[in-house]
Every structure is written in structure tokens, then in C-alpha cells.
PDB file of N, CA, C and O in Angstrom:
ATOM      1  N   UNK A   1     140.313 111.623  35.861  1.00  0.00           N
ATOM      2  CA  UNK A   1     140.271 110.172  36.019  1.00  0.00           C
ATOM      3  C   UNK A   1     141.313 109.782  37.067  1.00  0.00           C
ATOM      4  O   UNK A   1     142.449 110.255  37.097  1.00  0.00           O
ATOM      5  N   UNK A   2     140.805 108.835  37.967  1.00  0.00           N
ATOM      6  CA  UNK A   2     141.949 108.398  39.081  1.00  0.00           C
ATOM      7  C   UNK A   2     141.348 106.970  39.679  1.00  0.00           C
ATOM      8  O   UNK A   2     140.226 106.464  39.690  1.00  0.00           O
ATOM      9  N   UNK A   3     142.500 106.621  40.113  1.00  0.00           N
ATOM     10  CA  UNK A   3     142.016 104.634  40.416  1.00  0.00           C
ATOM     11  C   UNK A   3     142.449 105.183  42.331  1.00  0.00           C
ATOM     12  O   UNK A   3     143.116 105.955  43.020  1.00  0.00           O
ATOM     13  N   UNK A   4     141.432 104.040  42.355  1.00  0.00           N
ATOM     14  CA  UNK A   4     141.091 104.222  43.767  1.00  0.00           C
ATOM     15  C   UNK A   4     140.639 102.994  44.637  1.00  0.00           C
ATOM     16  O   UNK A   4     139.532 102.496  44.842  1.00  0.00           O
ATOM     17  N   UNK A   5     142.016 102.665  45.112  1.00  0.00           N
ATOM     18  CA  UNK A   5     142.577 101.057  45.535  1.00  0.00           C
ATOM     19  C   UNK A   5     141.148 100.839  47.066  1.00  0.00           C
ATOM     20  O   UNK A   5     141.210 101.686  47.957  1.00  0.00           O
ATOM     21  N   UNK A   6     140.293  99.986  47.155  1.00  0.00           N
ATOM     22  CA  UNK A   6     139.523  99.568  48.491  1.00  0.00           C
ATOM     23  C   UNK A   6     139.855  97.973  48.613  1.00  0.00           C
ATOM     24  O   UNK A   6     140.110  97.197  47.692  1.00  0.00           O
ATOM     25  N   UNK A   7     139.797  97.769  49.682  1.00  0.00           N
ATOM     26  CA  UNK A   7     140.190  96.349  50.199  1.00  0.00           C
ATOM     27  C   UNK A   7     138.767  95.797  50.275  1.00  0.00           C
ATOM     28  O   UNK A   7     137.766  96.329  50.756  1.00  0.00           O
ATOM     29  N   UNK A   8     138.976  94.087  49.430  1.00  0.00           N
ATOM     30  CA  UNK A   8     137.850  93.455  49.029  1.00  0.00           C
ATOM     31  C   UNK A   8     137.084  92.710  50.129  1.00  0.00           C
ATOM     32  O   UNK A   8     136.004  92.125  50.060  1.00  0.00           O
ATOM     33  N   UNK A   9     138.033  92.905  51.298  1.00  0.00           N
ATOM     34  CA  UNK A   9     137.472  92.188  52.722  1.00  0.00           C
ATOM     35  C   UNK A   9     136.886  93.313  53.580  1.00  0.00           C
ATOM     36  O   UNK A   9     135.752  93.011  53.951  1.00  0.00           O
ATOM     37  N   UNK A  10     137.258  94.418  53.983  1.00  0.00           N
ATOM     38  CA  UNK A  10     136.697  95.545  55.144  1.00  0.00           C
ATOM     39  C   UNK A  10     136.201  96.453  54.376  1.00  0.00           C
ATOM     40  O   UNK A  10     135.190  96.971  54.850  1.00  0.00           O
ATOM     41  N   UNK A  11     136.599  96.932  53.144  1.00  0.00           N
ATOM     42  CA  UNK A  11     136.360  98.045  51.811  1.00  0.00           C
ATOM     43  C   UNK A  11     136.996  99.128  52.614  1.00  0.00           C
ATOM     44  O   UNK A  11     136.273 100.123  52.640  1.00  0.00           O
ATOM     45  N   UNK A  12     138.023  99.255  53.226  1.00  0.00           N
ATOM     46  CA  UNK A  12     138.783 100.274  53.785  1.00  0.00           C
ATOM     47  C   UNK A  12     139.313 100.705  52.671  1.00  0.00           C
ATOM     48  O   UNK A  12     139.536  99.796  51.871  1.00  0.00           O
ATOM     49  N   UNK A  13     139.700 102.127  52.197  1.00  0.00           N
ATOM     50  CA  UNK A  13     140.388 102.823  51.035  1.00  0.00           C
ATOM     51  C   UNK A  13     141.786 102.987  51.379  1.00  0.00           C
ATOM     52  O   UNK A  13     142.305 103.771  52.174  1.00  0.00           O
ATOM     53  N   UNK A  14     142.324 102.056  50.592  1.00  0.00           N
ATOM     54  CA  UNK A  14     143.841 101.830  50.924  1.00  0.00           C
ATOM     55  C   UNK A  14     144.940 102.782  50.183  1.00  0.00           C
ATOM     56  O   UNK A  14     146.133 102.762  50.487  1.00  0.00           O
ATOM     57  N   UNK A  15     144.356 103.658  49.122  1.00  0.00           N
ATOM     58  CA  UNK A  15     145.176 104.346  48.763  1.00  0.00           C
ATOM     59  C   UNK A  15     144.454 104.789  46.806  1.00  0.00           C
ATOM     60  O   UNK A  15     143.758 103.995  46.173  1.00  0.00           O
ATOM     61  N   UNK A  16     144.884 106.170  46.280  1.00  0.00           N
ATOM     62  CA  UNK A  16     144.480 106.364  45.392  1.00  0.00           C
ATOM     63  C   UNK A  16     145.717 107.183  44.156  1.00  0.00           C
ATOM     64  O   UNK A  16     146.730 107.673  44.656  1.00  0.00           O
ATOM     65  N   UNK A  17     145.611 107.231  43.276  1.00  0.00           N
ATOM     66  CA  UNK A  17     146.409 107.569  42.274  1.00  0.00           C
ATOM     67  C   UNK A  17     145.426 108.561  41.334  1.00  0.00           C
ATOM     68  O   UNK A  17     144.523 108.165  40.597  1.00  0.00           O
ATOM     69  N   UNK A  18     145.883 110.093  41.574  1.00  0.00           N
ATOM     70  CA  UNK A  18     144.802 110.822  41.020  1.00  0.00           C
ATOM     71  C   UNK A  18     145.333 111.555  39.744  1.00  0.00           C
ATOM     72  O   UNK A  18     144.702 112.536  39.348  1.00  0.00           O
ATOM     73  N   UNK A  19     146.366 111.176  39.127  1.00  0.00           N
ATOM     74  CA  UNK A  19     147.154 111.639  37.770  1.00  0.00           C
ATOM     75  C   UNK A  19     147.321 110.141  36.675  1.00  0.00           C
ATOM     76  O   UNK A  19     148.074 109.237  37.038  1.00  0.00           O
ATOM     77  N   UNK A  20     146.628 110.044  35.500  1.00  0.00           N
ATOM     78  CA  UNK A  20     146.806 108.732  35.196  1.00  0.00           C
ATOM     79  C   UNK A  20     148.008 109.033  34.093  1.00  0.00           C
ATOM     80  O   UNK A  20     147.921 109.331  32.902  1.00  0.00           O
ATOM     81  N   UNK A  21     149.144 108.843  34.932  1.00  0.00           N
ATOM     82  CA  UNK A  21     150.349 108.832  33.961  1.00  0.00           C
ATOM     83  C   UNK A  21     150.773 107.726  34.119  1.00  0.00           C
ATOM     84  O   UNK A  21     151.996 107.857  34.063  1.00  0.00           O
ATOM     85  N   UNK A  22     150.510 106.581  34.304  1.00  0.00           N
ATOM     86  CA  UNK A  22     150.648 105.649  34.378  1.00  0.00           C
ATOM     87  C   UNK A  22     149.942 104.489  33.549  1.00  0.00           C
ATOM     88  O   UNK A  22     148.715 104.585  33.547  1.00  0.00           O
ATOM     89  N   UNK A  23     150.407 103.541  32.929  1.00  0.00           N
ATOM     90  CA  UNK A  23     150.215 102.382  32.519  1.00  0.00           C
ATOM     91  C   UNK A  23     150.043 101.052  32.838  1.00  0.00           C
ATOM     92  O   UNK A  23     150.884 100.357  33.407  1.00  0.00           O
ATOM     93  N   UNK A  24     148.693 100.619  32.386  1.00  0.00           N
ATOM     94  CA  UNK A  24     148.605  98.962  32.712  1.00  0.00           C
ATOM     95  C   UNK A  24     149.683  98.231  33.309  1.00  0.00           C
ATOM     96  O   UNK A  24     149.724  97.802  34.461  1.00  0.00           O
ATOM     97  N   UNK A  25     150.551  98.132  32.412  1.00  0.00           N
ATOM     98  CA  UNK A  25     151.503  97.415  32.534  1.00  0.00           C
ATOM     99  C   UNK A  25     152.855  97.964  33.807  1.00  0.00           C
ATOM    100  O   UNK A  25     153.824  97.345  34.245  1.00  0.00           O
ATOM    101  N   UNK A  26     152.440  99.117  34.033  1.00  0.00           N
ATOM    102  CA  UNK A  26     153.236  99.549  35.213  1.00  0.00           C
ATOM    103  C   UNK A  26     152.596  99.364  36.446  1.00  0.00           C
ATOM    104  O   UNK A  26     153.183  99.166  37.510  1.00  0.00           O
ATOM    105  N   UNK A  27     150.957  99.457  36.229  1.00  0.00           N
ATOM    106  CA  UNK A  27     150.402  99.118  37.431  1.00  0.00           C
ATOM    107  C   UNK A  27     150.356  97.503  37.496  1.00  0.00           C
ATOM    108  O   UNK A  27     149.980  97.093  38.595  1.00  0.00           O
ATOM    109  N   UNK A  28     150.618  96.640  36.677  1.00  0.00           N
ATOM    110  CA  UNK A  28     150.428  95.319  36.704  1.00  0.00           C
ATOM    111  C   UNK A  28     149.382  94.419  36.200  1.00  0.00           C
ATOM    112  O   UNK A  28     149.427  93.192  36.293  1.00  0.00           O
ATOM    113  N   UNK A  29     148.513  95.046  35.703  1.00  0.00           N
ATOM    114  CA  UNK A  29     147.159  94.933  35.120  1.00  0.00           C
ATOM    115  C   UNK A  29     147.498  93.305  34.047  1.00  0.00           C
ATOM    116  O   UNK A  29     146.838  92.311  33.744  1.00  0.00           O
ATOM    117  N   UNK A  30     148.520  93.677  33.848  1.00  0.00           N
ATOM    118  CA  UNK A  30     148.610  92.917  32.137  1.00  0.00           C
ATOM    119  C   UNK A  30     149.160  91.471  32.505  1.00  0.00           C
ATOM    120  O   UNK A  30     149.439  90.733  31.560  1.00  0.00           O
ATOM    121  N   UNK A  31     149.362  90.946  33.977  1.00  0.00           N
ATOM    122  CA  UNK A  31     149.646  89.458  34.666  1.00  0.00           C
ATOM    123  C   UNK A  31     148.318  89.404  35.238  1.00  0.00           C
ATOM    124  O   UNK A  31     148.025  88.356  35.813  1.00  0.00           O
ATOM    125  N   UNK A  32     147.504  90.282  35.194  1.00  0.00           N
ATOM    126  CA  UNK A  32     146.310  89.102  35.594  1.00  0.00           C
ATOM    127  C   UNK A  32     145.169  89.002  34.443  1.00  0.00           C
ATOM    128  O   UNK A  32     144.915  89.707  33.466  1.00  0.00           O
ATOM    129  N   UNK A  33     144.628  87.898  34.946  1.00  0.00           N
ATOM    130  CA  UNK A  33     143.703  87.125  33.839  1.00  0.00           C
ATOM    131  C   UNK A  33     142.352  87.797  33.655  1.00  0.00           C
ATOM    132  O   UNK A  33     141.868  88.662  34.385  1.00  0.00           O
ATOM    133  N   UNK A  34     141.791  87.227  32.493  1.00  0.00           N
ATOM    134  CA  UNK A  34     140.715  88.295  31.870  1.00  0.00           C
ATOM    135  C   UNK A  34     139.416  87.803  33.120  1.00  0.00           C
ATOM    136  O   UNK A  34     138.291  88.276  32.957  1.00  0.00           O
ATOM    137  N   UNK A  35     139.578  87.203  33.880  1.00  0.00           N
ATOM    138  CA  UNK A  35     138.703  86.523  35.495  1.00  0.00           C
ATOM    139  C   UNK A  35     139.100  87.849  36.219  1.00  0.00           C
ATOM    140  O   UNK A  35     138.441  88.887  36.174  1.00  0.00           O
ATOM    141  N   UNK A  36     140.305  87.659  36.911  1.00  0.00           N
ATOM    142  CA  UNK A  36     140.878  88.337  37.620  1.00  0.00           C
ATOM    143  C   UNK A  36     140.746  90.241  37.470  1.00  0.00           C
ATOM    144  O   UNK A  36     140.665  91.007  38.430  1.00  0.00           O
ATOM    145  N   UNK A  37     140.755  90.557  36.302  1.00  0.00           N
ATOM    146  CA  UNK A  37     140.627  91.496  35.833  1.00  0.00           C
ATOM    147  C   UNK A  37     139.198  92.058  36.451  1.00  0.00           C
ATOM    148  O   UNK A  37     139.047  93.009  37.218  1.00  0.00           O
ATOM    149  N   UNK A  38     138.021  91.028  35.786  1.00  0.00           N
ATOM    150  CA  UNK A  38     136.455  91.584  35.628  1.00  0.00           C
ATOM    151  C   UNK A  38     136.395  91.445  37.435  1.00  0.00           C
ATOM    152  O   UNK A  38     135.800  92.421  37.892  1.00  0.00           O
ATOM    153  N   UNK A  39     136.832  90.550  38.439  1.00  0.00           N
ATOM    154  CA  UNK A  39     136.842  90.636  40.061  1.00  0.00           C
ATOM    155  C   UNK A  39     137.464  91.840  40.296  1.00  0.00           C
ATOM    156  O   UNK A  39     136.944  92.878  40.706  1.00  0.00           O
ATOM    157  N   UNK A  40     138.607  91.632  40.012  1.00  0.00           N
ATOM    158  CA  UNK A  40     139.335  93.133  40.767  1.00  0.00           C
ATOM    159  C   UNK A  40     138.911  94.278  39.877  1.00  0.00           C
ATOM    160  O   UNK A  40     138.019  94.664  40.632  1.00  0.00           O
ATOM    161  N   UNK A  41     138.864  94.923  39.104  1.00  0.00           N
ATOM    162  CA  UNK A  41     139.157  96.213  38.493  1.00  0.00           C
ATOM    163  C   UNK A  41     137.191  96.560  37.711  1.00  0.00           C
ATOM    164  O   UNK A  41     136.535  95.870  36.931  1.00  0.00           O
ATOM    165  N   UNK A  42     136.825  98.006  38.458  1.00  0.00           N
ATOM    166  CA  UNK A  42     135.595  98.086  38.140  1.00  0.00           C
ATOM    167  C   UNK A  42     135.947  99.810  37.733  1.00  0.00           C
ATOM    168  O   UNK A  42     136.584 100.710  38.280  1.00  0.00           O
ATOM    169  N   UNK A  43     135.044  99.653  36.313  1.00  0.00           N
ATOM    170  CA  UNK A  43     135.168 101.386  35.412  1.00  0.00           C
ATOM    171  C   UNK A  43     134.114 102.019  36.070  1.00  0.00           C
ATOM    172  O   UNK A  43     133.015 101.514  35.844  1.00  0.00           O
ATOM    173  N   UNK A  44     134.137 103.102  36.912  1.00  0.00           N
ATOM    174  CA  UNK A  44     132.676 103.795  37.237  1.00  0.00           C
ATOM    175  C   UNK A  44     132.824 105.325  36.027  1.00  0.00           C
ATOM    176  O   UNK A  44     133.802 105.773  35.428  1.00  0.00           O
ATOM    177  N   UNK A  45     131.327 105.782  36.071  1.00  0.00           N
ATOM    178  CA  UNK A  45     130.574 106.219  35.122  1.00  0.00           C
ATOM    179  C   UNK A  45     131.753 108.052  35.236  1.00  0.00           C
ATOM    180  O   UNK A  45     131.812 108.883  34.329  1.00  0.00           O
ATOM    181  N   UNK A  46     132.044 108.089  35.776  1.00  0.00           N
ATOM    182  CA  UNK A  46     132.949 109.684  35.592  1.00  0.00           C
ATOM    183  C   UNK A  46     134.235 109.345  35.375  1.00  0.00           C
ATOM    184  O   UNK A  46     135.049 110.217  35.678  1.00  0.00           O
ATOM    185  N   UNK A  47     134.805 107.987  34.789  1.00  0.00           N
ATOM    186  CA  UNK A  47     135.758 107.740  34.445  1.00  0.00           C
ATOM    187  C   UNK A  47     136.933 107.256  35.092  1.00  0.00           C
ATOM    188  O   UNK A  47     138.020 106.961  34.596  1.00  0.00           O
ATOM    189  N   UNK A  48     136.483 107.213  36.464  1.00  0.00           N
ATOM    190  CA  UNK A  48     137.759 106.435  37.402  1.00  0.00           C
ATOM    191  C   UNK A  48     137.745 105.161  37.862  1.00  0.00           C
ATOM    192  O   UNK A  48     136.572 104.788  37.848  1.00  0.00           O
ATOM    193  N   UNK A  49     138.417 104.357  38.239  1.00  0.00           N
ATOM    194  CA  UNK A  49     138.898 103.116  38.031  1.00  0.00           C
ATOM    195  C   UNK A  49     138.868 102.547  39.678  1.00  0.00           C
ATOM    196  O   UNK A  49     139.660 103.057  40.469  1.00  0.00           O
ATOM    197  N   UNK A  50     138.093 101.669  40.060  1.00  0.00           N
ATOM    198  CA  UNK A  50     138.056 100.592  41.648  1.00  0.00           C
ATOM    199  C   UNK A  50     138.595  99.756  41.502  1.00  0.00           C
ATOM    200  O   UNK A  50     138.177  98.852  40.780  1.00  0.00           O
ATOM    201  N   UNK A  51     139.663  99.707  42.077  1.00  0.00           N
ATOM    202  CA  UNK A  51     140.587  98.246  42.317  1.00  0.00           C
ATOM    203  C   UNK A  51     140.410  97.667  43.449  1.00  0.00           C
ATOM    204  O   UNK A  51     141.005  98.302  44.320  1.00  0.00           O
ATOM    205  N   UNK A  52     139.747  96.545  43.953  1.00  0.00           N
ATOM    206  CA  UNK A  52     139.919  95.832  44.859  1.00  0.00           C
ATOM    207  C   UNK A  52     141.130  95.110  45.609  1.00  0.00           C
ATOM    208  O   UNK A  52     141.241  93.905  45.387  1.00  0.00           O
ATOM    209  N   UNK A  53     142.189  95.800  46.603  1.00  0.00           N
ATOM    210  CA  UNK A  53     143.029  94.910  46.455  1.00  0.00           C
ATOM    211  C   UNK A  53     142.881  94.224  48.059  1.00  0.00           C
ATOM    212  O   UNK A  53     141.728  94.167  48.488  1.00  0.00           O
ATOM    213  N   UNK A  54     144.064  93.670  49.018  1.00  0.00           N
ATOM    214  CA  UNK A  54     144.006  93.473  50.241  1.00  0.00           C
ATOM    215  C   UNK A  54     144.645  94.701  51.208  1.00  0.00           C
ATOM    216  O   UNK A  54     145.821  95.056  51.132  1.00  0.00           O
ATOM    217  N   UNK A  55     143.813  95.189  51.983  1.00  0.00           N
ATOM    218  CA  UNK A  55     144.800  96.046  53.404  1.00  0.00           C
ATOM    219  C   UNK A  55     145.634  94.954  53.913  1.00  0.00           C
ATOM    220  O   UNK A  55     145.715  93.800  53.491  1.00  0.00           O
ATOM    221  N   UNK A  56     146.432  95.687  55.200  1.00  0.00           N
ATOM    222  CA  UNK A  56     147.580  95.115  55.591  1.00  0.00           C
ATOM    223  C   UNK A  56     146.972  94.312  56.455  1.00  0.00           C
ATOM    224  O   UNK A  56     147.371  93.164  56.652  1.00  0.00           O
ATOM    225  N   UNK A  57     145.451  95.076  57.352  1.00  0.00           N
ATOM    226  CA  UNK A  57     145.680  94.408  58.595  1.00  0.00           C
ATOM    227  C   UNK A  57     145.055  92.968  58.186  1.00  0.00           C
ATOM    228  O   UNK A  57     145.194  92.012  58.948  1.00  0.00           O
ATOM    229  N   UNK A  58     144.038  92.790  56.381  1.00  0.00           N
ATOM    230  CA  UNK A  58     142.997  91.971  56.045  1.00  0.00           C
ATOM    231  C   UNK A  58     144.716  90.760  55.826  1.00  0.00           C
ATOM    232  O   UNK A  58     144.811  89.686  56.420  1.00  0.00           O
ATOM    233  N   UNK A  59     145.880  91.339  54.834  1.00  0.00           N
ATOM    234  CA  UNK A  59     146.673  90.412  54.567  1.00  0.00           C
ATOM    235  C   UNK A  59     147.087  89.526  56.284  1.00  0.00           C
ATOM    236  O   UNK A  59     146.826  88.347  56.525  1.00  0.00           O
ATOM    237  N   UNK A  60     147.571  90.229  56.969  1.00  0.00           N
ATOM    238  CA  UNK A  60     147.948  89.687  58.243  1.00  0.00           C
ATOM    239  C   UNK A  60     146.849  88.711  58.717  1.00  0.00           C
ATOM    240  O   UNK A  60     147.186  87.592  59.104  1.00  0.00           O
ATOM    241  N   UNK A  61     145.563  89.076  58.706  1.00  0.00           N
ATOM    242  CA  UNK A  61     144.771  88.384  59.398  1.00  0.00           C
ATOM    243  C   UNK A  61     144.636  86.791  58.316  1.00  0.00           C
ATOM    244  O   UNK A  61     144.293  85.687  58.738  1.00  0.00           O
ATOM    245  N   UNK A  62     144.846  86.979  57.534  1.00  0.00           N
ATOM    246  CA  UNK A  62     144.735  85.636  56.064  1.00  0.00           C
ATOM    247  C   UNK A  62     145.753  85.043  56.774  1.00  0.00           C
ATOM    248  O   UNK A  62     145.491  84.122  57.547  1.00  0.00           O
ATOM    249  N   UNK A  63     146.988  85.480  56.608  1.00  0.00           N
ATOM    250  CA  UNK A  63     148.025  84.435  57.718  1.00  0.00           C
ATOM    251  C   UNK A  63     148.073  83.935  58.226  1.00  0.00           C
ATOM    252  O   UNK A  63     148.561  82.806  58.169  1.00  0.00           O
ATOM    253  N   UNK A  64     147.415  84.663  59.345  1.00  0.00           N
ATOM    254  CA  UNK A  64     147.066  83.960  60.434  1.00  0.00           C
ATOM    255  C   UNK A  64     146.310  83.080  60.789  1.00  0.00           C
ATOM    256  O   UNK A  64     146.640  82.178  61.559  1.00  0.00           O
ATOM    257  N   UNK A  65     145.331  83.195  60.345  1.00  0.00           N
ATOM    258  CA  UNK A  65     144.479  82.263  59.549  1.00  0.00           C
ATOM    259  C   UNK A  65     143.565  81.982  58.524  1.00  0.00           C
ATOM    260  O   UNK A  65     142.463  82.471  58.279  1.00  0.00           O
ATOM    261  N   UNK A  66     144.496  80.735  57.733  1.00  0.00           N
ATOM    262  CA  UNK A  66     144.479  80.580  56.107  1.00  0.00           C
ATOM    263  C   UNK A  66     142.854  80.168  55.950  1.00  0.00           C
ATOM    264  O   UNK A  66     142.248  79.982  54.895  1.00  0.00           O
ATOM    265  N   UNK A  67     142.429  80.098  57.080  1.00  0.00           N
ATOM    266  CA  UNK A  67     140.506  79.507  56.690  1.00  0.00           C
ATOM    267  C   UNK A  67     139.918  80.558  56.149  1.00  0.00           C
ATOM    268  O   UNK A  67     139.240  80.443  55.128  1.00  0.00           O
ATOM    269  N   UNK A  68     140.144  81.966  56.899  1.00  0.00           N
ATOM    270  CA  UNK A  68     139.822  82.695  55.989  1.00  0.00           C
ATOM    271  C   UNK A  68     139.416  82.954  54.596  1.00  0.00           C
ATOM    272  O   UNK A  68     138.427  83.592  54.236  1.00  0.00           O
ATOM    273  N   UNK A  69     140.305  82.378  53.854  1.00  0.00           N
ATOM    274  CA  UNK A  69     140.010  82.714  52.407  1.00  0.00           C
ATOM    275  C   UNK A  69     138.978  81.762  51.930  1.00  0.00           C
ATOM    276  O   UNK A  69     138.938  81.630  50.706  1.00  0.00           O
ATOM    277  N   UNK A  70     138.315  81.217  52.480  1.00  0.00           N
ATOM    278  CA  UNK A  70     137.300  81.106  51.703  1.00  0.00           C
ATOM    279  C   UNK A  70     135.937  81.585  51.802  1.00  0.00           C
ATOM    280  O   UNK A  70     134.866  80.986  51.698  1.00  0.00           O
ATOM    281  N   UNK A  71     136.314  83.235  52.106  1.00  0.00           N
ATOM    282  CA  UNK A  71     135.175  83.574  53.168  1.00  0.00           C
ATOM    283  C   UNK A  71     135.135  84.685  52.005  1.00  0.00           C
ATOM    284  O   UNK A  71     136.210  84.724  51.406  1.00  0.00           O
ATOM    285  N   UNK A  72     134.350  85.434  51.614  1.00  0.00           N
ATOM    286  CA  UNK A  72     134.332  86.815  51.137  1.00  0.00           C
ATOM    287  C   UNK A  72     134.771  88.139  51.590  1.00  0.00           C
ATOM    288  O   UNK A  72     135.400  89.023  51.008  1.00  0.00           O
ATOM    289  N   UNK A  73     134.159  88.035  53.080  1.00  0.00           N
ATOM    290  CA  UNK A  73     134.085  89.182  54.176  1.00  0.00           C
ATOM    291  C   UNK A  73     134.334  88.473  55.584  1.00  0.00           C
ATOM    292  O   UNK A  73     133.418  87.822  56.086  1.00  0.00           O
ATOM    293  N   UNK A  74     135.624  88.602  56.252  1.00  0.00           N
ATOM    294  CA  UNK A  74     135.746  88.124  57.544  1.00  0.00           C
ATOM    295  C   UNK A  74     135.950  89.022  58.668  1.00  0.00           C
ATOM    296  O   UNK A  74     135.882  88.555  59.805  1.00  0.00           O
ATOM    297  N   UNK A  75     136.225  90.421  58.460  1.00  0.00           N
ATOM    298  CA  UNK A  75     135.914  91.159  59.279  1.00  0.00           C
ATOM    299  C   UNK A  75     134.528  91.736  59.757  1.00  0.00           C
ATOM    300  O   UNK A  75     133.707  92.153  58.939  1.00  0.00           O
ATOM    301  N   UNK A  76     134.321  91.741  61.000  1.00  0.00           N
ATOM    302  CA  UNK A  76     133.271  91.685  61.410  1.00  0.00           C
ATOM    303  C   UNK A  76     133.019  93.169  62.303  1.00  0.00           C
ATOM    304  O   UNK A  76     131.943  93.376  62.864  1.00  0.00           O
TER     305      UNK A  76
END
């Protein structure tokens, strides 16, 4: 079992954690809401864990411009 971080704007794979010695509450799981949860965090069928989070270049580009976010997918 291993969680396996993709960015919810480009789906670039931003990084993965392939030993689950780790806990909810260390990964942060347990401050977001039971919404937030069912958006970001998806169980696939061999037991590992999709987290949707942001890449750097998707955070930078939100900055830059905040219209963005109300877009799903702004990289093109």
C-alpha cells in the first residue's frame, strides 16, 4: 500500500510515499473536512491511496493569477 500525491490541475505526479508508517494525522488528513476528504483523497482497488494536491508550478501560476481558481484545469 502507498499514497501517491498528483496535482488536481496538470495531474503531474508530485511525489509518493511507498511505506505506510505513517498516520492520518501526521499526514494531515484529520483538518480536513468530510467534503474535502471525498475531493482530495481516492482508495484504489490494490489498496493505495490518490491524493490530489497542487504542483509548484500549478501553485505559482494561482498567484499569479487568482482567476484561476475557479477553473478546474488551467493548464493547457
Amino acid at each position: 500500500m502507498a499514497l501517491h500525491y498528483h496535482c488536481r490541475h496538470c495531474g503531474v505526479k508530485v511525489g509518493s510515499i511507498d511505506k505506510m508508517t505513517v498516520s492520518s494525522e501526521q499526514l494531515g488528513f484529520d483538518h480536513l473536512t468530510d467534503e474535502e476528504r471525498q475531493e482530495m483523497i481516492t482508495y484504489q482497488q490494490n489498496g493505495d491511496i490518490q491524493i490530489k494536491t497542487i504542483c509548484e508550478d500549478c501553485h505559482d501560476a494561482l498567484n499569479r493569477y487568482p482567476e484561476f481558481h475557479q477553473y478546474e484545469s488551467f493548464i493547457q
